[in-house]
C-alpha positions in Angstrom: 14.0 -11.3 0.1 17.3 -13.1 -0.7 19.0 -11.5 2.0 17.3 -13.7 4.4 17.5 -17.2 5.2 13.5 -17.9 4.7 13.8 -16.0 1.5 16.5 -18.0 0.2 14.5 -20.9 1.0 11.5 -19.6 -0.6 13.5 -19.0 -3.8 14.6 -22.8 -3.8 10.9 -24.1 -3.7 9.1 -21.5 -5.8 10.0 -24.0 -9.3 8.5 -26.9 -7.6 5.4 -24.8 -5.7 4.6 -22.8 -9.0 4.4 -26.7 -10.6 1.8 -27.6 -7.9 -0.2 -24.3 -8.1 -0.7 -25.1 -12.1 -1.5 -28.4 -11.4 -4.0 -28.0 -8.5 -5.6 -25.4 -10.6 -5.5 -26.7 -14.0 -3.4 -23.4 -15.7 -1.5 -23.0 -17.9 0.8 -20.5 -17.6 2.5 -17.9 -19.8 6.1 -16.3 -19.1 6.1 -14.5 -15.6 5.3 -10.7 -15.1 8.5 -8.5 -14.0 8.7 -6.1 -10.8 7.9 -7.7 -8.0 10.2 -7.7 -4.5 8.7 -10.4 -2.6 6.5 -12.7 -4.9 6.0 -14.1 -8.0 3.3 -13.8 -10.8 2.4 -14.9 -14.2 -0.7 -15.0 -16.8 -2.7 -18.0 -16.2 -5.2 -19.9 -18.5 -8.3 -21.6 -16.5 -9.4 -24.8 -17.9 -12.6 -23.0 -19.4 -10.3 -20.5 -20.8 -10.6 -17.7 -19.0 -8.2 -15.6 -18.1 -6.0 -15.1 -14.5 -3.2 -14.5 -12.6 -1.2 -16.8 -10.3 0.2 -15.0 -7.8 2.8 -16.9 -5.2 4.0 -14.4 -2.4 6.9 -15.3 0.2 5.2 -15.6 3.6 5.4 -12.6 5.5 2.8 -11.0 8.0 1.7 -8.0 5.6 0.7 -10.8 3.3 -1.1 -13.2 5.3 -4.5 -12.0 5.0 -4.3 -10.4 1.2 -6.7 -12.5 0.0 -9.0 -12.3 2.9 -9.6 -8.4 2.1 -9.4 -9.3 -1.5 -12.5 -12.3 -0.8 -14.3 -9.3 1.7 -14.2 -6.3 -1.2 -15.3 -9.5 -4.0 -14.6 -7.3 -6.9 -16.0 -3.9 -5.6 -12.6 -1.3 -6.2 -10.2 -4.3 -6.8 -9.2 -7.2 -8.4 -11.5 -10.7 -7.3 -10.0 -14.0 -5.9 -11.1 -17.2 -8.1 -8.8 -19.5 -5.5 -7.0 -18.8 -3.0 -4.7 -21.4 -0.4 -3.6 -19.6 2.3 -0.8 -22.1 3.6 1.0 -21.4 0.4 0.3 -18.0 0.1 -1.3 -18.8 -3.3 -3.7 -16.6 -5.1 -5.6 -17.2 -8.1 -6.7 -13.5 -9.5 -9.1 -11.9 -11.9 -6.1 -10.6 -14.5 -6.9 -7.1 -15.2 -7.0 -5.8 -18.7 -5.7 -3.6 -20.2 -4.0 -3.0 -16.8 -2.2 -0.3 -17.5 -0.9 1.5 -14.0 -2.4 4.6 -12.9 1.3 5.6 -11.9 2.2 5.4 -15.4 -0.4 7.0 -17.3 1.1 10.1 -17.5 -1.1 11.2 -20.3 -3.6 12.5 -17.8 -3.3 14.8 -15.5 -2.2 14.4 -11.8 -5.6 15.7 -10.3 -7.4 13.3 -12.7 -5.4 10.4 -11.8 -6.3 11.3 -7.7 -9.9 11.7 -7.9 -9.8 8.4 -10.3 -8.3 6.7 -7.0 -10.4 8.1 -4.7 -13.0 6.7 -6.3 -11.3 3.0 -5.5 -10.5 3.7 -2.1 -14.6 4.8 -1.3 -15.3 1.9 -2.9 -13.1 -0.3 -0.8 -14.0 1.3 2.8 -17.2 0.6 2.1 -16.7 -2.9 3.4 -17.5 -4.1 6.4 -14.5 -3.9 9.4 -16.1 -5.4 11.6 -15.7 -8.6 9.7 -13.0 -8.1 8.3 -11.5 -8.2 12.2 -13.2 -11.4 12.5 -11.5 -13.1 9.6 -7.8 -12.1 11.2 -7.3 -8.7 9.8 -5.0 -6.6 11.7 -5.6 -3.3 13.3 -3.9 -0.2 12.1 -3.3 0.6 15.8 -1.4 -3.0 16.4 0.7 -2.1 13.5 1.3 1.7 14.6 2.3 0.7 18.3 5.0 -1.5 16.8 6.1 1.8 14.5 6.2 4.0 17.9 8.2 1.9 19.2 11.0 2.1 16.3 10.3 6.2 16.4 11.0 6.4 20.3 14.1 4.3 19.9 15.3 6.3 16.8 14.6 9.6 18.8 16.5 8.8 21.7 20.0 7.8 19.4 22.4 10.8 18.8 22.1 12.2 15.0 23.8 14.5 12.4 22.4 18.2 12.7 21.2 17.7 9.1 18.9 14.7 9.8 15.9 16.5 11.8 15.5 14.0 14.7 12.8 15.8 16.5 10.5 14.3 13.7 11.2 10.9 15.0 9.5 12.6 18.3 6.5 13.7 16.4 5.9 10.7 14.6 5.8 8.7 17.5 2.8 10.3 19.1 1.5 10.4 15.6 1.5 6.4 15.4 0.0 6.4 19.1 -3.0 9.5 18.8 -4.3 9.0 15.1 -5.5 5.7 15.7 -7.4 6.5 18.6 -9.0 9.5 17.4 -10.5 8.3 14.0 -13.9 9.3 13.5 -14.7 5.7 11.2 -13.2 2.5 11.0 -12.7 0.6 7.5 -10.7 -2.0 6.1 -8.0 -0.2 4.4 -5.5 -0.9 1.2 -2.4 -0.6 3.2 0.1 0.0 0.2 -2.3 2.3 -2.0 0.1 3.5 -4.4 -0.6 3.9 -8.2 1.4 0.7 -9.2 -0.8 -1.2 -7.1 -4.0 0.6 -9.6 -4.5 -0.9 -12.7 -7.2 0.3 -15.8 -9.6 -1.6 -16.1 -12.9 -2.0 -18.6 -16.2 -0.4 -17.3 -18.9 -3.3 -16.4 -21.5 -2.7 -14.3 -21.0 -2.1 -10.4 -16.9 -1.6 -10.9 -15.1 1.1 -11.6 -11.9 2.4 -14.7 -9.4 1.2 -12.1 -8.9 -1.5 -9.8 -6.5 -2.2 -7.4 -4.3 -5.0 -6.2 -1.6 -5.9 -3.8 -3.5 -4.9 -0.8 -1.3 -5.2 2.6 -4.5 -5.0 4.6 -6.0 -3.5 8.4 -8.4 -2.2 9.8 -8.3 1.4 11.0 -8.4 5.0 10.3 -9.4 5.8 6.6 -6.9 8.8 6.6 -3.7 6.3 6.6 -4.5 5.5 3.1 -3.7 8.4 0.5 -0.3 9.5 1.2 1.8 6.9 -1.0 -0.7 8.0 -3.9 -0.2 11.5 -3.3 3.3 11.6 -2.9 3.8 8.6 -5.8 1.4 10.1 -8.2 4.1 12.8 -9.1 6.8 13.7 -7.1 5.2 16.9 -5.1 9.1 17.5 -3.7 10.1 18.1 -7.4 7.9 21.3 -7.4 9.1 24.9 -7.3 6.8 25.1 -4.4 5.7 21.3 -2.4 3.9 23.4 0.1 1.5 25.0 -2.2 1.3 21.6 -4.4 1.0 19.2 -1.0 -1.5 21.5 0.4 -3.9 21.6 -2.9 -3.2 17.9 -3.1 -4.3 16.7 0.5 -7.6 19.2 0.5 -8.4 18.0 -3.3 -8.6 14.7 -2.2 -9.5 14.6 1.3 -12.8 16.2 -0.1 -13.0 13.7 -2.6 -12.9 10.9 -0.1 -15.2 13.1 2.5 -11.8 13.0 4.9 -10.4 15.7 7.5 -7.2 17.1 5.3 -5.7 18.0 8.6 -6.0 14.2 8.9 -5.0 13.3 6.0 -1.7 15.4 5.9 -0.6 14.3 9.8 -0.9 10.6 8.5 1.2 11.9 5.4 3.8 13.1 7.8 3.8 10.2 10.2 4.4 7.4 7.2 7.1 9.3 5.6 9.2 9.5 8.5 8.4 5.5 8.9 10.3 5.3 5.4 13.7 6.7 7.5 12.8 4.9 10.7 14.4 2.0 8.7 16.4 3.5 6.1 18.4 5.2 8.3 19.8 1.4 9.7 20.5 0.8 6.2 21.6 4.0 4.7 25.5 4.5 5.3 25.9 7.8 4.7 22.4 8.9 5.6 21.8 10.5 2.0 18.8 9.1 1.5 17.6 9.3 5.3 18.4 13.2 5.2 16.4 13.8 2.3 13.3 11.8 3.6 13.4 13.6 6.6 13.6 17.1 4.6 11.0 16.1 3.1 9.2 15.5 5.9 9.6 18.5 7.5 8.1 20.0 4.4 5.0 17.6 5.3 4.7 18.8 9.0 5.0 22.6 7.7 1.7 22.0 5.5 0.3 20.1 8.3 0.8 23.1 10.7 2.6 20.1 13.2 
């Protein structure tokens, strides 16, 4: 974010913005959670002393409509909205206790933690797409198209033998077929990782763990898993990824009542959108290699 101009500018105002927020909203705030790459957030007070989070976010199209999706799911597998003002990108959250992240609780088991979350994510599909495309969420197919685009002009640039470039190729008609095929539309997480899961108590209607940080569409329910499964361990670490990615994608597809054929083409088609942009970053294509290794690993288990 401080690479860029806008972000730079964004930095400048937050002091004064953060100062408005508390005021508008009658807070007061404590000292300012750590971790975050493109906004800020801090333990807030309400007036009536309850407890929240203000979260201010530098304006950016995956975080336009966050609290729209947030407002749509009110509570039901994530976090609720007490205020929200969109021209600010200003959010006003439910603060999440103990809020420990599923991606550290490493006390329980990998499979555990996975059906936990797929209990989140059936929770949050169950909401309804059709409005949530009326209130400005985008479409997983508007955001793929851009993403084929990127893969066809990665493709057609001349490689190293060691990064596979033919997966540029398949990923490309990936981001153009899925979309059109899915079987359901819902209004999906977007960045459904286990950082973005936090524990939670038990009340009625909710469930141990509730997430956050939505970058929110519309679309396909089997984009959703694969930063989970590939973040809730690290499956490459294995002795044998293809035996672990396999049991992983069919344990939770059934979990979620998804195809896992599905599921795993959508896990190859975002991990190759990691390199579509790493590799015009990456100067000596370390990292870009690896990601596409790993990829191939992906398309093995997906029989692509």
């Amino acid at each position: 974010m401080s690479r860029t101009d806008s972000g730079r500018a964004w930095l400048s105002g937050l002091p004064a913005l953060v100062e408005k927020m508390r005021t508008r909203w009658r807070l007061r705030l404590g000292a300012p959670f750590h971790g975050g790459s493109c906004s800020w957030a801090a333990p807030a007070a309400r007036a009536d002393g309850s407890r929240a989070v203000l979260k201010l976010t530098w304006p950016h199209p995956e975080a336009r409509t966050e609290g729209t999706a947030l407002s749509l799911w009110n509570g039901d597998g994530a976090v609720r909205v007490h205020e929200q003002d969109t021209e600010h990108y200003a959010l006003l959250l439910e603060r999440v206790e103990p809020g420990a992240e599923l991606g550290r609780s490493d006390h329980l088991p990998a499979e555990d933690r996975l059906l936990s979350a797929a209990e989140v994510l059936r929770r949050l599909w169950s909401a309804d797409a059709a409005k949530a495309a009326e209130l400005g969420i985008d479409a997983l197919a508007d955001i793929t198209d851009g993403w084929a685009r990127v893969a066809a002009r990665q493709a057609s640039r001349t490689w190293p033998a060691a990064l596979d470039a033919g997966l540029f190729r398949l990923a490309e008609r990936l981001f153009r077929a899925l979309p059109s095929t899915a079987a359901r539309t819902v209004v999906l997480h977007g960045d459904f990782n286990p950082g973005n899961l936090l524990s939670a108590p038990l009340p009625a209607r909710r469930t141990p763990w509730l997430a956050i940080d939505p970058k929110p569409m519309t679309g396909d329910p089997a984009f959703d898993p694969w930063p989970l499964l590939e973040q809730v361990d690290d499956p490459f670490a294995h002795p044998d990824p293809h035996r672990v990615l396999r049991h992983r994608t069919a344990l939770f597809a059934d979990a979620v009542g998804e195809d896992a054929d599905r599921v795993r083409a959508w896990a190859v088609a975002r991990h190759v959108e990691y390199a579509l942009w790493s590799v015009d970053e990456d100067a000596d294509l370390r990292h870009s290699i690896t990601l596409m290794r790993q990829a191939r690993v992906l398309a093995d288990v997906a029989a692509l």
